[in-house]
N, C-alpha and C positions, 0 to 999 in steps of 0.2 A: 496625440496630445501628450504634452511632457507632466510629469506630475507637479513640478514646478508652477505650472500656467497659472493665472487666475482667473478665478471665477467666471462661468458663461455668462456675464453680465455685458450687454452691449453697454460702449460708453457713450459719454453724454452728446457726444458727437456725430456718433452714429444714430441715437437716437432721434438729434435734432434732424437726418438727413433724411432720416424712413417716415417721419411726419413730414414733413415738408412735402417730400415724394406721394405720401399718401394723400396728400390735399391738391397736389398739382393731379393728380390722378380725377380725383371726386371733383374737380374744375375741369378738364379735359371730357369728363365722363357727362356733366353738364351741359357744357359749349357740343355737345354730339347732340345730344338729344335735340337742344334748343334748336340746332339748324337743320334735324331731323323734322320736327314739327314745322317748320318754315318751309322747308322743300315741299313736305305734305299739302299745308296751308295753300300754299302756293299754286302745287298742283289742281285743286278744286275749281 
């Protein structure tokens, strides 16, 4: 890293990428369960 650089601050574009990512995560993380419970459901 150059002494030049700036600051370890992700920008705001980045930032909007890793929420976005983090919620399509915690909806993917959702949608598993729900058709986990459903296959279970199912199975009885």
């Amino acid at each position: 890293m150059l002494w030049s650089d700036p600051e370890d601050e992700p920008t705001k574009e980045l930032r909007e990428t890793q929420e976005m990512l983090r919620r399509a995560g915690l909806v993917l993380a959702l949608a598993m369960f729900v058709v986990m419970v459903m296959i279970v459901l199912g199975a009885l």
